[in-house]
C-alpha positions in Angstrom: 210.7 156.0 -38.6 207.6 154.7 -36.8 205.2 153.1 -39.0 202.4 155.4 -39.5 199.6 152.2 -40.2 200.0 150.7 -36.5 199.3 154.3 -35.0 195.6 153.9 -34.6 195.0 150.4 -34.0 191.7 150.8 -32.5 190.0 152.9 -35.3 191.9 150.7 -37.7 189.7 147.7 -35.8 186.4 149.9 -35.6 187.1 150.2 -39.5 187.3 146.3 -40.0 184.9 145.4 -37.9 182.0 148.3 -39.8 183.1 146.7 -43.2 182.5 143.1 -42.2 179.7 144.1 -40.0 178.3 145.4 -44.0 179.4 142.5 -45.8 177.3 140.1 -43.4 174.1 142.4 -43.6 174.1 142.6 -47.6 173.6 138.8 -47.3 170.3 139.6 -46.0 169.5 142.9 -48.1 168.3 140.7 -50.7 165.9 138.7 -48.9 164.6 141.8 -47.1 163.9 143.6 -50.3 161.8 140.5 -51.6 160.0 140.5 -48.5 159.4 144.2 -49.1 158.0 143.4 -52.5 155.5 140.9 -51.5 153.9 143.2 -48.3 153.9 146.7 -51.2 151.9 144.0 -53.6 149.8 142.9 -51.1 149.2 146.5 -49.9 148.4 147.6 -53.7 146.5 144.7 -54.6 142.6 146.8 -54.3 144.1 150.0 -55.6 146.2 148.7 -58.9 143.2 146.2 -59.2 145.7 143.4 -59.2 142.7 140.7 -58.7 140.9 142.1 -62.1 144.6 141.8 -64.1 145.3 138.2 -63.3 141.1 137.4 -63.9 141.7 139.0 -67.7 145.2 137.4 -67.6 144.2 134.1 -66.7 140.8 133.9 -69.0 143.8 134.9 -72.3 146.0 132.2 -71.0 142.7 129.5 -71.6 141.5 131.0 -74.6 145.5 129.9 -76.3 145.8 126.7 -78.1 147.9 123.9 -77.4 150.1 125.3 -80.4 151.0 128.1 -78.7 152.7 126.5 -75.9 154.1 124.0 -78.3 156.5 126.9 -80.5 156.9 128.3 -77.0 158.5 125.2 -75.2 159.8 124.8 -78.9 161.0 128.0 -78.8 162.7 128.1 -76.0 164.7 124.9 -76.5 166.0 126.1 -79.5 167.5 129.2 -77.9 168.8 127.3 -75.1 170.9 124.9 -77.6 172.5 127.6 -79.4 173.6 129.1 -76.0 174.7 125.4 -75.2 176.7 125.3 -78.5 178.7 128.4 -78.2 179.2 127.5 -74.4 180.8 124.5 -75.3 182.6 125.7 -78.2 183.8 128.9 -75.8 185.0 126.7 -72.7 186.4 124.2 -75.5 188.2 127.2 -77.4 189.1 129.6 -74.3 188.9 127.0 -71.2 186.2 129.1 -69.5 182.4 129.8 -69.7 181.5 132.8 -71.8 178.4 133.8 -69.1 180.8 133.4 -66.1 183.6 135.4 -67.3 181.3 138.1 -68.4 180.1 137.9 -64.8 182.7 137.9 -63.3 184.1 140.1 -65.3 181.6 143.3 -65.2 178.7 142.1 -62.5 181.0 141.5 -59.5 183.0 144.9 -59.7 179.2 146.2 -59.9 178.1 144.2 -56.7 180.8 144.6 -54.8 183.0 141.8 -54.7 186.3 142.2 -55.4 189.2 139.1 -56.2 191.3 138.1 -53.4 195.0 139.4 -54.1 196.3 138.7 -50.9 197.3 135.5 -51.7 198.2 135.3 -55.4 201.9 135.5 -54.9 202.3 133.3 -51.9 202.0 129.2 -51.4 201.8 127.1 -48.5 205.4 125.6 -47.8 205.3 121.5 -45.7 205.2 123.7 -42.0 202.3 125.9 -43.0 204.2 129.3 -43.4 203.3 131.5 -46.7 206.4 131.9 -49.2 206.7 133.7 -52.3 205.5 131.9 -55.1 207.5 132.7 -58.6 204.6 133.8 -60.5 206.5 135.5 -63.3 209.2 132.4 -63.8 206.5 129.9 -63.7 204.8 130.6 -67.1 208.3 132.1 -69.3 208.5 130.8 -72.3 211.7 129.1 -73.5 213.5 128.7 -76.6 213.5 125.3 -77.7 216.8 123.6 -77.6 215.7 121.0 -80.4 213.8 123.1 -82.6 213.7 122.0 -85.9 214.8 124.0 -89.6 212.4 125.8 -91.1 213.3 125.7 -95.0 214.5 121.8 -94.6 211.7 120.7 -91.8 208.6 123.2 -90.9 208.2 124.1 -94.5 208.5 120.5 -96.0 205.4 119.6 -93.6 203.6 122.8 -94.9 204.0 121.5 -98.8 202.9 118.2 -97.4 199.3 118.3 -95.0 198.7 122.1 -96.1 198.5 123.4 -92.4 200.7 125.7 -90.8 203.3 124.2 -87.6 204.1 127.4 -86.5 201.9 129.8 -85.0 202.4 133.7 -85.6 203.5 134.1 -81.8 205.6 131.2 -82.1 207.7 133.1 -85.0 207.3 136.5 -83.0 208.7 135.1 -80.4 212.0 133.8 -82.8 212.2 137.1 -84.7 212.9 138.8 -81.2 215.4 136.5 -80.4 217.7 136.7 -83.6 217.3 140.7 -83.2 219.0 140.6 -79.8 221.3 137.5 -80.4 223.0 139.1 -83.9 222.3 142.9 -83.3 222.4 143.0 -79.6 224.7 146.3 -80.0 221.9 149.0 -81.8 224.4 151.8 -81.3 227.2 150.4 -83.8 225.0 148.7 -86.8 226.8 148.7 -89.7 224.3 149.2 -92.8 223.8 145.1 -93.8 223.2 144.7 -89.8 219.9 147.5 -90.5 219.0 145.5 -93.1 219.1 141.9 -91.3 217.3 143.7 -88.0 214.7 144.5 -90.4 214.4 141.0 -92.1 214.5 139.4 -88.7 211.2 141.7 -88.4 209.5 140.7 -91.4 206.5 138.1 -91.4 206.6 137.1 -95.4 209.5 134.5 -95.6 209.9 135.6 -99.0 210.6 138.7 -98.0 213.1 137.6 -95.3 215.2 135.7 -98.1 215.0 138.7 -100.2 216.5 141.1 -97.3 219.0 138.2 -96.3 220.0 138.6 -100.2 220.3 142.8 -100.2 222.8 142.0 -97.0 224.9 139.8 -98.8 224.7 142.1 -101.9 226.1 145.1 -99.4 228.3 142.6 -97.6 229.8 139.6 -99.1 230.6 138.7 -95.0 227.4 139.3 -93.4 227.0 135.5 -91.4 223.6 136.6 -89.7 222.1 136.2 -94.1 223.7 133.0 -94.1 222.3 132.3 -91.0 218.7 133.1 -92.1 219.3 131.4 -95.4 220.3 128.1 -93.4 217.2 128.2 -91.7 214.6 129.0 -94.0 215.7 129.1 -97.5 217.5 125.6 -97.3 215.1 122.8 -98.5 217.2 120.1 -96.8 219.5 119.5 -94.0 222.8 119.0 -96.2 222.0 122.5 -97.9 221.5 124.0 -94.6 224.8 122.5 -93.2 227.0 123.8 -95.9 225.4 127.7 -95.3 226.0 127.0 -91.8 229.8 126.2 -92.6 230.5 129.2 -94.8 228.6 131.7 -91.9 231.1 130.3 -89.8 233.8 130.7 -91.7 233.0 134.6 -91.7 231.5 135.1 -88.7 234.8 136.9 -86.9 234.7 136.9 -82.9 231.0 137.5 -82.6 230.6 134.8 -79.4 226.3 135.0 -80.2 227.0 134.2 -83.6 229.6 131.4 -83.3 227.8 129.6 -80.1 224.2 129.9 -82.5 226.3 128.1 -86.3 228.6 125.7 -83.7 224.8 124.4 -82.0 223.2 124.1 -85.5 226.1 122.1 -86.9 226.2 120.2 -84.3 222.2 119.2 -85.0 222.7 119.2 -88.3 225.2 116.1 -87.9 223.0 114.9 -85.6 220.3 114.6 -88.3 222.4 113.5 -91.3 223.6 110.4 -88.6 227.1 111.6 -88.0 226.2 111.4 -84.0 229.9 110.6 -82.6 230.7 113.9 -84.6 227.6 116.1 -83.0 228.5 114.7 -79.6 231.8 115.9 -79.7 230.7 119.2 -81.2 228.3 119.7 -78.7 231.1 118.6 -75.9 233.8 121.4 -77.3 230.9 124.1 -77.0 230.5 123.7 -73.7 233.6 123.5 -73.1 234.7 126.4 -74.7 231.5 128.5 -73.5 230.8 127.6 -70.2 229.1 130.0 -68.9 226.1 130.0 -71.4 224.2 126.9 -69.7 221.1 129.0 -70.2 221.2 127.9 -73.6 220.6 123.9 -72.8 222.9 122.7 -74.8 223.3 119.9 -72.3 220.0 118.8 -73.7 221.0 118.4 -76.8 223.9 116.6 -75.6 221.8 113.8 -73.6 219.4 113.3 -77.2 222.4 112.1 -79.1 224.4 110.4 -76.4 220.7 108.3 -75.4 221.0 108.3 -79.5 224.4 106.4 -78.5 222.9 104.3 -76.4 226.0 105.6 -74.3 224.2 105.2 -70.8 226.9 106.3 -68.9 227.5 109.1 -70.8 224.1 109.9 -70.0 224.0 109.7 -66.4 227.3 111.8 -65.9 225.9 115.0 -68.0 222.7 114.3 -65.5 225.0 114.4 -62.1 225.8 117.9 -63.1 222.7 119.4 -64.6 220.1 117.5 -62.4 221.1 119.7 -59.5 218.5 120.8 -57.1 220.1 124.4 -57.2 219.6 124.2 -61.6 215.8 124.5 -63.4 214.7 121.6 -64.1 212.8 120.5 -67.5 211.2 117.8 -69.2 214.6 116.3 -70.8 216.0 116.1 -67.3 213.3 114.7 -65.7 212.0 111.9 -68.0 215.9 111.0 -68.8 216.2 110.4 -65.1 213.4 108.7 -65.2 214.4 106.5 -68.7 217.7 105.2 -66.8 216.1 104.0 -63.4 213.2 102.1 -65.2 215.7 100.9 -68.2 217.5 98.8 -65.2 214.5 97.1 -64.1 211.6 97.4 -67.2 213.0 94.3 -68.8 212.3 92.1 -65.6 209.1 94.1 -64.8 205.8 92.4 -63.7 202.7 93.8 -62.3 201.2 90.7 -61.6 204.5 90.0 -59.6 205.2 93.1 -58.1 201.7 93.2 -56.7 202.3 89.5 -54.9 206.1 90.6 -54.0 206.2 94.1 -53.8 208.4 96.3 -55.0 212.3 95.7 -54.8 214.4 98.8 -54.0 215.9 99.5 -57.8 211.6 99.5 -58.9 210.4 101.7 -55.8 213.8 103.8 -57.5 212.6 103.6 -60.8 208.9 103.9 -60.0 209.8 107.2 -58.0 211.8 109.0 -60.8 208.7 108.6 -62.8 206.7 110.0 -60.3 209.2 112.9 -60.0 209.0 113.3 -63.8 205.1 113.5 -64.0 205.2 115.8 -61.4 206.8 118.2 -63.2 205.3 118.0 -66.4 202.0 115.3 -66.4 201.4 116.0 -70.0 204.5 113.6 -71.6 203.4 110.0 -70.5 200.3 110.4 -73.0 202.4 111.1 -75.8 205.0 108.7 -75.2 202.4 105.7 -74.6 200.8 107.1 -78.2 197.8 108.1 -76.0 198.1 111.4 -77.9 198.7 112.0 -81.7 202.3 113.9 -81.7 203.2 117.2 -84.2 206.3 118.7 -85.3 207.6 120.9 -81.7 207.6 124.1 -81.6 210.5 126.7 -81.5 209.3 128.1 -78.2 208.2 126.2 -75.4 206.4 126.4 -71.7 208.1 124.6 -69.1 206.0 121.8 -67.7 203.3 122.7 -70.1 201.6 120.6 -72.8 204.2 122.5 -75.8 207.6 120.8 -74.0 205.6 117.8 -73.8 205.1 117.7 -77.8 208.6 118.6 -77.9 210.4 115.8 -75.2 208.3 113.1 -77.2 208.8 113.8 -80.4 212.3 113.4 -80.3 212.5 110.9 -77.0 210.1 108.9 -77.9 212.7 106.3 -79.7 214.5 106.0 -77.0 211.7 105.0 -74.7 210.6 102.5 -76.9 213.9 101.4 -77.5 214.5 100.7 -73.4 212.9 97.3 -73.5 209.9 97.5 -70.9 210.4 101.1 -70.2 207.4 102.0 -71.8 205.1 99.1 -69.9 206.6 100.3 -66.6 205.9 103.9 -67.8 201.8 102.6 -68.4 202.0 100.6 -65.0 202.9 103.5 -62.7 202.9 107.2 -64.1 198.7 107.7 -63.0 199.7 107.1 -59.4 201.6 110.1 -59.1 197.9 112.4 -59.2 197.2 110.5 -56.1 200.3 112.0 -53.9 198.9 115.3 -55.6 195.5 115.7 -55.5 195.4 119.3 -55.2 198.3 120.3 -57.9 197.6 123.8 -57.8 197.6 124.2 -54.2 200.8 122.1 -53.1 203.3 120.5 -54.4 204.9 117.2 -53.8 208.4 117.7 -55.1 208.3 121.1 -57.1 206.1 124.5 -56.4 202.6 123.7 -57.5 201.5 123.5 -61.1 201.0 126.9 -62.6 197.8 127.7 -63.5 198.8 129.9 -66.4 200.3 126.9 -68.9 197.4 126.2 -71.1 196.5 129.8 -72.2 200.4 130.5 -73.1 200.0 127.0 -74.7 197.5 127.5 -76.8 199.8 131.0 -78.0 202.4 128.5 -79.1 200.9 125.1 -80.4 199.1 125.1 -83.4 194.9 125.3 -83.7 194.6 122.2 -85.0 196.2 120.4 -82.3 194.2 119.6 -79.0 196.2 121.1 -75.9 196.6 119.2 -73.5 195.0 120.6 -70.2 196.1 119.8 -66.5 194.2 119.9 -63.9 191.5 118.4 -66.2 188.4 121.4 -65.6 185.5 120.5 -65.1 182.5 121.3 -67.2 181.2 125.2 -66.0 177.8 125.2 -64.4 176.9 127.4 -67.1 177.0 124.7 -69.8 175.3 122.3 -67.4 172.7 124.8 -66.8 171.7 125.6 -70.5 171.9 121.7 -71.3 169.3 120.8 -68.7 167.2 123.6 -70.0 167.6 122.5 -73.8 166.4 119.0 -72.9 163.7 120.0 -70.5 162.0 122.6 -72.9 162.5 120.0 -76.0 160.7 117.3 -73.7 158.2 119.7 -72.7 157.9 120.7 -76.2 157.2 117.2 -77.7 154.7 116.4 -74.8 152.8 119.5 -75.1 152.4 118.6 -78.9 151.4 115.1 -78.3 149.4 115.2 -75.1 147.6 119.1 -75.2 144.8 118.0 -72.7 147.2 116.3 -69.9 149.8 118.9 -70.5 147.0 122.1 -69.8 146.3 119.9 -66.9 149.2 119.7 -65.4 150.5 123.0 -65.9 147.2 124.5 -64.0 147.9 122.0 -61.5 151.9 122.8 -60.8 151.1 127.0 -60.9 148.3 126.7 -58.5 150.7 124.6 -56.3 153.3 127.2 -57.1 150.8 130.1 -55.8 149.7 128.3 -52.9 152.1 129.9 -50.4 151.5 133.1 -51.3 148.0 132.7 -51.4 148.7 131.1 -47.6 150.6 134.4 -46.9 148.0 136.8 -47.8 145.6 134.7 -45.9 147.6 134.8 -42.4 148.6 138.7 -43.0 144.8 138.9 -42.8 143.9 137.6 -40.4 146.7 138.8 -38.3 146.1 142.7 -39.4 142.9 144.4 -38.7 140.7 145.3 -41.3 140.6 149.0 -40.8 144.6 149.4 -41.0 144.9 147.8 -44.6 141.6 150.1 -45.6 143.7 153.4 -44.2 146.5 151.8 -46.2 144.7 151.4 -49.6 142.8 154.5 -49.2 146.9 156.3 -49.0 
């Protein structure tokens, strides 16, 4: 079937050329209409008595004090700094001025302008063609494959600072997942299962223990309430370990439930320094489960083998999962990095390098870090303790400031146990923003940075934590707009108060020097128009 759109190409080229034909002109509507609105005052002036307005206006404007103009600039000033302060507290809180996203917002629709969707989904590939850009991918949130207990970990940090680790959205986001992981079949729920889908649900954590309880009073069997007493009721990691044990030892052939209590023994040995044991835990899960590499497990895997110090180990789980066909993610990328620089950062100069250049193993080493700040440019501040690290959360964005906080807080060691890593880390990682200076635009090695990380990263980091925002924005004219006009009225303000006479002065001078071309206007229309036709005009 022939495409009805190419039919007409000619009135379909009338049609574009009549809209941009419009969309020139209305650049010039405005300054039309102001020209419009200085010939109607000029034509009005006799008839409106314009001349006897500004006379009275002008002698009331002499006859005020110097203390009038004073709480005026005063006045003004003040205004203009609380605009400032919930500007900057807006663009601090939100990453955007509160004035331009109102304008945006609700004046362009009303003038006409419209966003550009052409182009959101595509990207500019090395040979200049457009390809579809994975919008949707780009900003999914994860599950974190080291996230920590809540009962033995989250909650013992609560009792301690008094803040909250976890953000609502955070724990949304976990409820959601136990619901589909332990009662992924809805159609066959036995009556404890109702009750755990319904705890799962629940935002008290008392009240969560409670249903886990009512489960286990209905079902002496039910793993998913051991599961949930593990995680939250379990003040420490040895308590948590043993509930883990006896959930396994009921939980039947349910593969969700077995791969979930297999992974958090394994972590659980991992913590209570039984590594050789989580390793081969870890090992024997993915060897019985291959096919759920959507999990990560692999990550936890390199943790405790770099825990090891088993280097080899390391770099043979990387051969298979640092494929360019696989995702990619912070633990991949810095690992790769870690082993490259932990061959050379012991040996490693500036000073020397600069005179010598680089050997091949550096320009190696110094090129996996640039890979790895590529893909996420938000972990080299935490690992050089640029940053002030929290506990991670149990969701995170890839290549966003949340897997940042979580690669480093448990990585970190292992950097700083590389001897040098961290000094060729300091040396090197800034030099990557110089092979991207456009990050959103193009990428070097990956698709360009999404644009949409720090909003779903302020969703899963906590308040009190600072997010860590890439591209760096700059400060909204807005803000720079209201701060100029704070200072400039307060100056005015505190020389009008000290120097009333000079001030008065001045002012008459700049607004007659302001008036003076249209005062040169009316003169030239004047002279130019005969007498007799602005008469007939002021007599209509």
């Amino acid at each position: 079937m022939e495409d009805t759109t190419g039919s007409n190409p000619q009135s379909l080229g009338f049609t574009e050329k009549l809209k941009s034909w419009l969309s020139w002109s209305w650049t010039y509507v405005c300054f039309i209409w102001f020209g419009m609105v200085l010939i109607m005052i000029y034509v009005l002036w006799s008839p409106l008595k314009l001349q006897e307005t500004l006379t009275s206006a002008s002698v009331f404007l002499n006859t005020l004090t110097p203390k009038f103009y004073v709480a005026l600039t005063g006045t003004s000033s003040l205004i203009s700094g609380l605009i400032l302060i919930f500007e900057w507290w807006y663009f601090r809180k939100y990453g955007t001025s509160f004035i331009e996203q109102v304008s945006v917002s609700h004046l362009r629709p009303l003038l006409g302008g419209v966003e550009s969707s052409s182009t959101t989904g595509l990207f500019s590939s090395v040979n200049g063609e457009a390809e579809p850009r994975p919008s949707v991918s780009e900003c999914k949130v994860w599950r974190n494959p080291l996230n920590l207990f809540r009962g033995a970990e989250y909650n013992r940090y609560t009792w301690v600072t008094g803040k909250e680790p976890l953000t609502y959205y955070d724990m949304n986001l976990s409820a959601q997942d136990h619901q589909t992981f332990f009662t992924g079949d809805t159609q066959q729920l036995r009556p404890e299962d109702a009750v755990m889908q319904k705890a799962w649900r629940e935002r008290n954590p008392q009240a969560r223990i409670r249903a886990a309880y009512q489960a286990i009073e209905m079902n002496h069997e039910c793993a998913a309430a051991y599961v949930l007493l593990a995680e939250e009721e379990a003040t420490t990691i040895t308590e948590a370990e043993r509930l883990f044990k006896k959930a396994l030892s009921i939980a039947g052939k349910d593969i969700n439930l077995l791969v979930y209590i297999k992974r958090r023994l394994a972590m659980c040995a991992r913590k209570l320094g039984r590594i050789k044991e989580a390793v081969k835990m870890m090992r024997d899960l993915m060897k019985e489960f291959p096919l759920l590499g959507m999990l990560n497990i692999h990550e936890n895997l390199l943790e405790a083998l770099l825990e090891l110090q088993a280097y080899a180990d390391v770099q043979a789980v990387l051969a298979k999962y640092d494929d360019i066909s696989l995702p990619k993610s912070a633990t991949i990328c810095y690992t790769s990095a870690l082993l490259k620089a932990r061959a050379v950062s012991d040996k490693f100069s500036p000073e020397a390098a600069s005179r010598r250049g680089l050997s091949t193993a550096e320009m190696n080493a110094v090129e996996a870090i640039h890979r790895a700040v590529e893909f996420n440019p938000h972990v080299p501040k935490y690992l050089l303790e640029m940053k002030s690290l929290i506990l991670p959360p149990e969701h995170i964005l890839k290549r966003g400031d949340s897997e940042a906080v979580a690669y480093a807080f448990f990585h970190l060691q292992h950097w700083k146990r590389a001897e040098g890593a961290l000094n060729l880390l300091h040396c090197t990682w800034e030099g990557t923003f110089r092979i991207i200076p456009y990050p959103l635009e193009k990428g070097h090695l990956f698709y360009p940075y999404p644009g949409c990380t720090e909003t779903a990263d302020r969703e899963l980091l906590p308040s009190f934590h600072e997010v860590s925002v890439y591209p760096k924005k700059e400060l909204p004219f807005f803000i720079l707009f209201t701060a100029g006009l704070c200072s400039f009225t307060a100056i005015l303000a505190m020389l009008t108060h000290q120097f009333p006479e000079l001030m008065g002065v001045f002012a008459k001078a700049f607004f007659s020097t302001l008036f003076a071309p249209l005062g040169f206007f009316a003169d030239k229309m004047e002279s130019f128009m005969p007498s007799s036709f602005w008469h007939q005009l002021t007599r209509i």
